[in-house]
N, C-alpha and C positions, 0 to 999 in steps of 0.2 A: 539169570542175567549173565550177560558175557565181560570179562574183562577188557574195556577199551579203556582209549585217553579221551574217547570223546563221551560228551553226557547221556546221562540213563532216560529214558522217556519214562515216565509215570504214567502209564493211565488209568484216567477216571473210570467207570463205567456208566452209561446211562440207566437209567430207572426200569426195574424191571430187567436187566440183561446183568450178564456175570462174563466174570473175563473168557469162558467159553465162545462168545461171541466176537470176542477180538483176537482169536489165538492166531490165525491165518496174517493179521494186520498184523501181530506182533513178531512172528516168522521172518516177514519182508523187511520188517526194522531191524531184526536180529542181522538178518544176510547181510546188511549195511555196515554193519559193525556199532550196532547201538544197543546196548542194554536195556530192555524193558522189563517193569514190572508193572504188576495187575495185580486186583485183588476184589473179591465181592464187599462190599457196603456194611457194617452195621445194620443200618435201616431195611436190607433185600432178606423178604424170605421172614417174616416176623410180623407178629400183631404187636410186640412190644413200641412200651413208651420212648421209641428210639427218633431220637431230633437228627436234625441237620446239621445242628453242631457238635453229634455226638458221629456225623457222619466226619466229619472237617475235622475233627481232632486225630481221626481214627488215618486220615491220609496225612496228617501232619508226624502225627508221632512216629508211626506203623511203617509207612511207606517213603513221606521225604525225610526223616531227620536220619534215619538210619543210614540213608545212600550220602546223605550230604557229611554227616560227621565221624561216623562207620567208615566208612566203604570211603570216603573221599573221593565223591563223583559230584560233579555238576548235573541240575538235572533241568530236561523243559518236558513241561506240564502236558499231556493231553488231557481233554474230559469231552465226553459224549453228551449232549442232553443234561439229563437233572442234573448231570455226574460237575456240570460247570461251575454248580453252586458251592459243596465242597471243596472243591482243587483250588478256587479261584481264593477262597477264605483261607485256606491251609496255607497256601503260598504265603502270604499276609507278614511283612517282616522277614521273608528270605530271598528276597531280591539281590542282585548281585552290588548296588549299594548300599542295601542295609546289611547284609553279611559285611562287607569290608567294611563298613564302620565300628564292627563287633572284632576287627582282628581275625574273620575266617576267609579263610579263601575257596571255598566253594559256595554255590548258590544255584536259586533258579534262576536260572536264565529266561526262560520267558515260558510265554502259557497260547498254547493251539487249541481253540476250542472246535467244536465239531457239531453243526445245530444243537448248541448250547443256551441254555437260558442265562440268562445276565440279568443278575437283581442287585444291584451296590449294596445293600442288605446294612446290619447294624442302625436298622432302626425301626423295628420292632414290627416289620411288616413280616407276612409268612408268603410261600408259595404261590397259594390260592390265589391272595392279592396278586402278586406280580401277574397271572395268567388272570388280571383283570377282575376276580370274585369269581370268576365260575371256570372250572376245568375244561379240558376239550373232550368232545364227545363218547371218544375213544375207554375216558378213565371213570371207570365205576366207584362210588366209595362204597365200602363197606363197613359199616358203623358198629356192628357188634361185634367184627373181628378184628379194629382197626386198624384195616387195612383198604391199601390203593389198590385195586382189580384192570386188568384189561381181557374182557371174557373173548375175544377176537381180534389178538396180536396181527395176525400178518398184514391184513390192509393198512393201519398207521404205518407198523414198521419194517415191514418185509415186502411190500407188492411187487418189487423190484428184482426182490432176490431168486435166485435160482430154485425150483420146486421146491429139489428135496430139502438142498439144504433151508430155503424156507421153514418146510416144515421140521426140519432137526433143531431149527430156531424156537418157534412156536412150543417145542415141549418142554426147551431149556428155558422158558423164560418161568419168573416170579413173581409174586406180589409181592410187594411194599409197604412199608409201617405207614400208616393214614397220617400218624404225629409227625412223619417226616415233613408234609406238606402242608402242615397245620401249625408248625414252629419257627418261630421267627427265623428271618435267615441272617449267616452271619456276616460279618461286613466281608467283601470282597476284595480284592488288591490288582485289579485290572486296573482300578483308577489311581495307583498310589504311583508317586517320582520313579520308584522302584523298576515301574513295570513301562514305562514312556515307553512307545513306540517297538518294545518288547511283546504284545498281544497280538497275535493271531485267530482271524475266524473265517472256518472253513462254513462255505452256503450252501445247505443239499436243496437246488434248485425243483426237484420235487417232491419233496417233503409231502406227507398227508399228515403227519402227528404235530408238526411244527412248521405252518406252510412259509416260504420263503419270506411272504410278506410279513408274515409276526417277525423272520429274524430281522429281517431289516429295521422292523419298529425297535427293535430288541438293542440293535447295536448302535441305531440315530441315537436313543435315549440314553445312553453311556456318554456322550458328549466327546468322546475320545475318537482319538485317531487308530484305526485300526490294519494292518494287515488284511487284507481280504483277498479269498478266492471261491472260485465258485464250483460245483462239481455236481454232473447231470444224473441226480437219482433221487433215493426216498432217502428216511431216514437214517437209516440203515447204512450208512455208503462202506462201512467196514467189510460189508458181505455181500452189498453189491457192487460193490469196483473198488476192490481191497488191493489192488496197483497201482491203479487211479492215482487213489486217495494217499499212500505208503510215499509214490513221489512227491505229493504234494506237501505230505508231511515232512519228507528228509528236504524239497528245498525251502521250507520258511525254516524249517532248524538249523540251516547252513548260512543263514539273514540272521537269524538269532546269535548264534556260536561266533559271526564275524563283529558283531559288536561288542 
């Protein structure tokens, strides 16, 4: 991370990918003068009994509290996919109103999601449910291993992207604890006073893993007002139009930071 005055980007990662997939996206922030960090999951890379909430603790503790009471940086939130579920719970109480009624003066400032899932969670529903009782075609379970499979990443999440790097995607990618998406999820902070008109969601108009029209249902069903922009690719837009998407992200952070 680079020392600025302005805040640190956090990102999420989505399901199955590790901050090796975002490093190019994190580059173009950095040139900005924005400090980012990353980090792989808990849950990435394991059969273990690892939850959602042991994913959401792991960016609360790990990732924001160190930059917010450490480091005394402000930070806004990215999260990829699954990665929306976590970031979104972790935030929970460090809004830049509930930080100043605690006497701190840094906070998150807001939260960019990225064809992210949005569950309000804290009630006792898991994954599976939010994706309606049955997964998308793409994800395999694997019950003996307990583990989430994708045995043919690039069509969901790559069909966009450039060959090689494609396929340099496709070797980095992981399996996922199966208990991540089989455990309740935990309440979210999209919808708290905290976060008003502070949310951002970025739309990968051609999504194959999360087609446009689920995020639409995704973000109607939130009942909130959102930030929204839209950007022409798969799911993937980090490594298919990773400028694109970098501006898109430095001007909702610049709508964020002037609030």
């Amino acid at each position: 991370m680079a020392p600025s005055s302005k805040p640190v980007f956090v990102l999420v990662p989505g399901s199955a990918q590790n901050p090796s997939h975002y490093a190019y996206l994190q580059h173009l922030l950095l040139s900005e003068g924005y400090g980012v960090l990353s980090a792989l999951l808990p849950t990435v890379g394991t059969g273990a009994d690892v939850t959602v909430e042991d994913d959401s603790e792991y960016v609360r503790s790990r990732m924001l509290l160190p930059i917010l009471d450490i480091e005394k940086h402000d930070v806004i939130m990215i999260s990829h996919s699954y990665g929306g579920l976590p970031a979104s719970a972790a935030a929970r109480g460090l809004g830049k109103s509930d930080r100043a009624a605690e006497g701190k003066t840094t906070s998150v400032l807001g939260q960019i999601f990225i064809a992210a899932i949005l569950a309000k969670g804290g009630d006792g529903k898991d994954l599976v449910t939010a994706f309606g009782g049955q997964l998308p075609p793409h994800i395999q379970i694997d019950e003996q291993e307990n583990l989430i499979k994708c045995e043919d990443p690039k069509p969901p999440l790559f069909h966009d992207v450039p060959s090689v790097l494609a396929h340099a995607a496709v070797m980095s990618c992981v399996n996922q604890s199966l208990t991540s998406f089989r455990s309740p999820c935990p309440a979210a902070s999209w919808d708290t006073e905290a976060f008003k008109d502070r949310c951002a969601y970025i739309k990968t108009i051609n999504d194959q893993a999360i087609p446009s029209e689920v995020q639409n249902m995704l973000l109607q069903g939130t009942g909130q007002e959102w930030i929204t922009m839209d950007i022409e690719t798969g799911h993937s837009a980090q490594l298919a139009a990773p400028d694109k998407l970098s501006k898109m992200i430095i001007e909702i952070a610049k709508k964020i930071e002037a609030m």
